[in-house]
Phi, psi and omega in degrees: 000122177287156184308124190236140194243103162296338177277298165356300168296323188293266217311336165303315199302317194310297182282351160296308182307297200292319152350261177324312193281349175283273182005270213293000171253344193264003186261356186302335209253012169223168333303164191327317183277009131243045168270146182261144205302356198250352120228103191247322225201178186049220170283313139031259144296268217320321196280344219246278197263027154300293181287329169295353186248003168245357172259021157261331164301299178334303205287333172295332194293316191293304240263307192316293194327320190253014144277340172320302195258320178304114164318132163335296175294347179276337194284304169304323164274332164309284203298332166300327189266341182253350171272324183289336160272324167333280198320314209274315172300280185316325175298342187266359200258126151337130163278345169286358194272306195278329200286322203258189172310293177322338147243019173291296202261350174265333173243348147316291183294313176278008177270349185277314186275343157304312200273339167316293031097295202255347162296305195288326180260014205245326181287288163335293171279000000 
């Protein structure tokens, strides 16, 4: 069995799930007529499309690093376990919660700082 960097993983899985629970939550917000008015317009729209353009960078960023430093089949089976659980974690998140700004911004930045985060230790260590 090869030598596996368990923190690697944990922090990949993390930001593939906080990926994914962003995806299923920013898609909640199109089209435009279901969107909620507050974000329409203002701080708002900047927080709604602001965070589509840093969590996907994140989740490439998350996905390049941790085939780099994972063997593949752990890497794959991680990230699988966590897209596939995301749609079930959200169903238990509030809606007002998954609807508004806060979650939008909760799971964009954590899924920005795990990727941060499995850069910084996977390079060190």
């Amino acid at each position: 069995m090869p030598d596996i960097d368990w923190v690697a993983l944990g922090l990949l899985v993390g930001s593939v799930l906080l990926s994914a629970l962003y995806a299923l939550a920013v898609s909640g917000h199109f089209p435009v007529q279901l969107r909620h008015a507050t974000l329409q317009r203002g701080w708002g729209a900047l927080v709604l499309w602001a965070t589509m353009a840093v969590t996907p960078l994140a989740a490439v960023a998350a996905a390049v690093r941790g085939w780099n430093t994972l063997p593949w089949p752990v890497a794959v089976i991680g990230a699988g376990g966590a897209l596939l659980l995301a749609p079930l974690l959200l169903q238990s998140l509030s809606d007002s919660f998954v609807n508004g700004r806060r979650g939008l911004l909760v799971f964009s930045l954590g899924a920005l700082v795990l990727a941060a985060l499995l850069w910084l230790t996977s390079a060190t260590g």
